[in-house]
C-alpha positions, -999 to +999 in steps of 0.1 A: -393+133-599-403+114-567-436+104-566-458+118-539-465+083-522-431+075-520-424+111-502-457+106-478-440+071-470-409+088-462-419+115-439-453+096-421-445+074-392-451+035-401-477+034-372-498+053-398-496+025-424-529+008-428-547+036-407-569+058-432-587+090-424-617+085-404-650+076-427-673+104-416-648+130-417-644+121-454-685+120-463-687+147-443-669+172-460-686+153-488-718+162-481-707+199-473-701+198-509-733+188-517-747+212-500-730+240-516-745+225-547-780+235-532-787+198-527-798+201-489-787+171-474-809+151-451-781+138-423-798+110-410-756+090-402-741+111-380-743+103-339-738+142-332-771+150-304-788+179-321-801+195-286-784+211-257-775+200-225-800+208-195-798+245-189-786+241-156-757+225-168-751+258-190-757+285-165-735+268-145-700+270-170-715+306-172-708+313-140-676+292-137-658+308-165-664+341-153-644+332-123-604+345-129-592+317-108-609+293-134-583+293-166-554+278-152-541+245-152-557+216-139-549+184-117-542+151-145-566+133-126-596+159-124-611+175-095-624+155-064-657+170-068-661+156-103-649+122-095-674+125-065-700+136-088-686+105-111-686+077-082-726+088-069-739+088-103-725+050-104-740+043-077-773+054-083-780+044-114-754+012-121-755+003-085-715+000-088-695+016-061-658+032-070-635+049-048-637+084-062-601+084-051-585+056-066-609+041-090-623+069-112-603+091-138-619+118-157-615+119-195-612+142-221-644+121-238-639+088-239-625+081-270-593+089-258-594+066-230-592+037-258-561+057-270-546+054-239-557+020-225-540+007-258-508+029-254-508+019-216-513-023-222-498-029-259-467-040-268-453-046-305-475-072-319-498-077-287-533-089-301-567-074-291-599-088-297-621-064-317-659-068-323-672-064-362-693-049-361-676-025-340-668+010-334-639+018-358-621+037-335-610+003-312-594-011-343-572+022-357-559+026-318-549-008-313-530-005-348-513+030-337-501+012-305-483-013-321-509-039-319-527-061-341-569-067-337-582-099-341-617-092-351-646-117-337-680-117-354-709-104-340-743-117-362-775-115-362-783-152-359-759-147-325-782-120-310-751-097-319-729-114-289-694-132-290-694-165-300-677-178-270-679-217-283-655-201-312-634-179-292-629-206-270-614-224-302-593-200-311-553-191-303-558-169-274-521-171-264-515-136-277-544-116-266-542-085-242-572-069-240-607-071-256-631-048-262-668-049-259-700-025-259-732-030-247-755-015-252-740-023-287-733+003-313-738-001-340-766-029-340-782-016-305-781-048-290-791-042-248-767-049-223-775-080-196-763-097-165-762-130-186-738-113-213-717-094-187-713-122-167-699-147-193-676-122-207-659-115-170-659-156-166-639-156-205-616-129-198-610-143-159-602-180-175-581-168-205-564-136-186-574-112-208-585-076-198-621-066-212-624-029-219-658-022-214-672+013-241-705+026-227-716+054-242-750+046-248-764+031-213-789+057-208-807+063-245-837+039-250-826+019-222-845+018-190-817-001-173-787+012-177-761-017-165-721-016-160-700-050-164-684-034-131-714-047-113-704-083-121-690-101-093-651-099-103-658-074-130-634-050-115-602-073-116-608-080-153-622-049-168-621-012-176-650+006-184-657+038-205-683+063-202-691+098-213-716+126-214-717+131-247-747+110-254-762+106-222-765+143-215-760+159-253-727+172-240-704+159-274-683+190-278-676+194-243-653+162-245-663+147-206-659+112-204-640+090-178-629+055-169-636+032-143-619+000-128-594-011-100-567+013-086-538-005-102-554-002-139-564+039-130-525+042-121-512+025-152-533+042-173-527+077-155-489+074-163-492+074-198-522+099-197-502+125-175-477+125-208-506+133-229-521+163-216-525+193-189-554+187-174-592+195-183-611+231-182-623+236-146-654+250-157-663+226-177-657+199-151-679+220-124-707+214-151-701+184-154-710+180-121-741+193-123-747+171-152-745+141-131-765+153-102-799+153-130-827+133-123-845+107-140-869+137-154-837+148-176-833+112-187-870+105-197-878+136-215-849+130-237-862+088-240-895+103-252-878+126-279-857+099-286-888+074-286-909+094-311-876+102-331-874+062-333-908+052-342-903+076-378-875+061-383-891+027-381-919+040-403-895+050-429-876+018-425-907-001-432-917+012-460-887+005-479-886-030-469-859-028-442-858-055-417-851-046-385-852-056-343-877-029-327-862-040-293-831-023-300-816+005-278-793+035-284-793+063-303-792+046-336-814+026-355-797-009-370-811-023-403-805-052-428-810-034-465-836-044-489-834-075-510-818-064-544-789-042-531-755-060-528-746-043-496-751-014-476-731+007-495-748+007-527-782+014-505-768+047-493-750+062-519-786+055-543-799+077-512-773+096-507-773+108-549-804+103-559-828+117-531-805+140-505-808+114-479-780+107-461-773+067-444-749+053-430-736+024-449-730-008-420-698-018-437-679+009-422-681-011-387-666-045-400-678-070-426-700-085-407-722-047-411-723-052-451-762-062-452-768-029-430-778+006-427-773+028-398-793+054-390-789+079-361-818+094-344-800+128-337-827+145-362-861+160-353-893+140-360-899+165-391-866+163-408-872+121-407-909+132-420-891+152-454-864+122-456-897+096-461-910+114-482-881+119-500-874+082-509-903+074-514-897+063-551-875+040-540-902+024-514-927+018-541-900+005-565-898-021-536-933-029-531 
């Protein structure tokens, strides 16, 4: 009888060796099972904003959907008017101007924009540089294309940037493309003109292509930035962005990228392969989305702010350390003395009290001294998770 591995290795493309299934889709049908168990979970790890988009934004898909010129296909590179709607919204609040014709491609969210920058750049043993801690997703789609990350620390004692001194030692013969994200998930390290400016001056000396993830620009932050706006930015770098976060738009899956018109047309030839265009409906929202004013982007900061400060509260009391300057939607913290890592801090959490962490070491090694934990839960629920753990805070006292 053949084993089941051996029949798995058979039939699964080698490109799928080394790649496991995504961490949170594990706990989280984990935790569904808890739950079913009557153990009411307390999800304080998941990035997933709990609140709607403005209701503008809504009415407006309404009305677009109920159009029956509306459901067919669409153009691969989106609509003019939401590449408009793209280019003015960098301009106003990153200062960056793009040629909404030849500059800007809409996304189907973002995370498929790493997909496809890989897919579009990477040949068979290409290397990427790969920050750890870093968003997991950078790593699995350089390995699907064929390519193999190079991981470079991020630390604390750094300020959570590259070491360039030790870059700058390293064999850079191979490297393709690095990625980088500021503001940083997931230790929430800001963004700066400094930062952005020696990375364009790294990847300009060593010919390297910087992909630039950000996601997070507006949460926390009261000056959202774009490595774009760097003088020579554009010949050296792509950048990411997406609604998800900034305008609690996740499951509507509008994101886009940004950078010269050669790197748009390389990447749109593998991306017109991939799919048939995007929803038209949801695209017209989309561009009312980016047409909000900076009343949409304050009231969330101050839910976001007050969401923070429990979480800090919480933190405190169980002897957490942690920067109170940092920005994003999550909260970054090294665990308690007495725990070996962050792992074994939120599964005693996770099994013992209902509360749900997110253990750092899911984002490279350099995360293993450090919880995660996301401010997508009302003020109340982080109230109830307190006092929940509380045990554990005065075992710590």
């Amino acid at each position: 009888m053949i084993h089941e591995t051996n029949i798995e290795a058979k039939r699964t493309a080698k490109r799928l060796q080394g790649i496991g299934e995504y961490y949170f889709s594990a706990k989280l049908r984990e935790i569904e099972l808890l739950n079913k168990e009557g153990k009411g979970i307390i999800n304080l790890g998941i990035g997933n904003p709990d609140l709607p988009p403005h209701p503008d934004v809504i009415w407006q898909l309404h009305q677009e959907s109920a159009q029956t010129t509306a459901h067919g296909y669409q153009g691969y590179k989106g609509t003019l008017d939401l590449r408009k709607a793209f280019a003015a919204w960098y301009r106003k609040w990153y200062h960056v101007d793009l040629d909404p014709e030849t500059e800007l491609l809409p996304l189907m969210g973002s995370k498929e924009g790493i997909m496809h920058i890989c897919m579009t750049y990477l040949n068979e043993g290409d290397q990427v540089l790969v920050p750890n801690p870093g968003y997991p997703a950078y790593a699995s789609a350089v390995k699907l294309a064929g390519g193999v990350p190079v991981f470079y620390a991020l630390q604390e004692q750094q300020q959570w940037m590259p070491d360039f001194n030790a870059l700058q030692q390293s064999d850079l013969s191979k490297v393709k493309l690095m990625f980088v994200n500021y503001p940083h998930m997931p230790t929430g390290k800001a963004a700066s003109m400094e930062l952005f400016e020696a990375l364009v001056q790294f990847a300009t000396q060593h010919q390297i292509l910087l992909v630039h993830d950000n996601p997070y620009s507006f949460i926390l932050n009261e000056e959202p930035l774009s490595i774009l706006s760097v003088a020579g930015g554009k010949s050296v770098a792509l950048e990411l962005n997406s609604l998800s976060k900034s305008h609690n738009m996740a499951g509507w899956r509008i994101g886009m990228l940004a950078g010269d018109r050669v790197s748009i047309e390389e990447v749109l030839r593998f991306k017109s392969n991939m799919d048939s265009g995007m929803f038209l409906p949801l695209q017209l929202a989309a561009v009312r989305a980016l047409s909000l004013d900076q009343n949409w982007y304050a009231s969330m900061n101050a839910m976001y702010r007050a969401r923070r400060e429990a979480v800090y509260t919480m933190l405190s009391a169980l002897g957490c350390s942690f920067d109170p300057a940092q920005t994003g939607m999550f909260v970054w913290a090294r665990v308690p003395d007495g725990y070996a890592d962050g792992y074994a801090f939120s599964d005693e959490l996770l099994y013992h009290y209902g509360v749900f962490l997110t253990p750092g070491g899911i984002f490279g090694s350099e995360g293993n001294a450090y919880i995660r934990i996301s401010l997508c839960k009302a003020v109340d629920q982080i109230d109830i998770a307190r006092t929940r753990i509380s045990p554990v805070a005065v075992l710590l006292s």
